[in-house]
C-alpha positions in Angstrom: -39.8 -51.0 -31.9 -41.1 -49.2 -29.1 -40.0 -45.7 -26.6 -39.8 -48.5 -24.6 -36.6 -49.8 -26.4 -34.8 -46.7 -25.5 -35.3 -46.4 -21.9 -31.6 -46.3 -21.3 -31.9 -42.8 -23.5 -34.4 -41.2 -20.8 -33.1 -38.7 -18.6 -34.6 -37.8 -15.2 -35.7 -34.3 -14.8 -37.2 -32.3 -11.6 -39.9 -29.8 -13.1 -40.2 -26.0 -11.3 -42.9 -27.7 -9.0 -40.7 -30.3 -7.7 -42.3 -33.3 -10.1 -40.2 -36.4 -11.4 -40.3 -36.7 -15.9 -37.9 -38.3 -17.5 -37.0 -36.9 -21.1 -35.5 -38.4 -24.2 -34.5 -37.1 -27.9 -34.6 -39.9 -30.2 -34.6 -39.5 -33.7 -35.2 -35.8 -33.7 -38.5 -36.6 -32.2 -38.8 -35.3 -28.0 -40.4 -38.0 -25.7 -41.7 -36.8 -22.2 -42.5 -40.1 -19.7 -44.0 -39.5 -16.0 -42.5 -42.3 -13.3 -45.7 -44.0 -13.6 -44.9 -44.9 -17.6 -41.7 -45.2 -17.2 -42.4 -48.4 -14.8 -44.6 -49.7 -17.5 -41.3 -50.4 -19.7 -39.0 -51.4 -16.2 -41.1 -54.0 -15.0 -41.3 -57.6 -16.5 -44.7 -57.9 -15.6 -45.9 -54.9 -17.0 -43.4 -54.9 -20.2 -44.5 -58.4 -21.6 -48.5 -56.5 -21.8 -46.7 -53.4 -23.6 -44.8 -55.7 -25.8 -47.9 -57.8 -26.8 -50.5 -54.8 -27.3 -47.1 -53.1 -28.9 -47.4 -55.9 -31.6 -51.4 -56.4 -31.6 -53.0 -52.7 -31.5 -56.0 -53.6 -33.0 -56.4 -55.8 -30.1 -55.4 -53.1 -27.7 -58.2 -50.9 -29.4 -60.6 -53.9 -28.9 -59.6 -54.6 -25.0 -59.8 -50.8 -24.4 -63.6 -50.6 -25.9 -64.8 -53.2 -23.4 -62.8 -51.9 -20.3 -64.1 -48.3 -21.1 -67.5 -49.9 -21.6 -67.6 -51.8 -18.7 -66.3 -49.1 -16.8 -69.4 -46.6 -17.8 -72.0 -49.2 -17.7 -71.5 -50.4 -14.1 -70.1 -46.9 -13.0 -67.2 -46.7 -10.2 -69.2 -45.8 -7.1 -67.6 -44.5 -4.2 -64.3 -43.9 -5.9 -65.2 -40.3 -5.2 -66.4 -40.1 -1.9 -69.2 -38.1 -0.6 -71.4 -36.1 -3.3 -70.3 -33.0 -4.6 -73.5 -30.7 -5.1 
């Protein structure tokens, strides 16, 4: 089982600054999701990867090693734009 189970629990809520969360109280226990994980649980596509690194997390562990890796060995360049000195 999953917060992703429950999504019918969250509640949308506007912060002071004007920013979407949605909130949920399950089992005592306070959840906060921002739109952006909220979509990983609403669409198919992205739901069946939650579901299968939901029931494999040594796997997710292992896939998130060699995407970090990879990410700091070839480095992102230009994703930042110009320099900052």
């Amino acid at each position: 089982m999953s917060l992703y189970d429950n999504m019918d629990m969250m509640r949308e809520r506007i912060t002071a600054q004007g920013k979407r969360q949605f909130e949920a109280s399950i089992m005592g226990l306070k959840f906060m999701m921002l739109p952006v994980d909220r979509a990983l649980g609403v669409d198919p596509g992205f739901r069946t990867h939650v579901d299968f690194y939901n029931r494999n997390r040594r796997q997710f562990r292992i896939d998130c090693v060699r995407a970090w890796t990879k990410l700091t060995e070839l480095g992102c360049e230009g994703v930042l734009g110009d320099k900052v000195e």
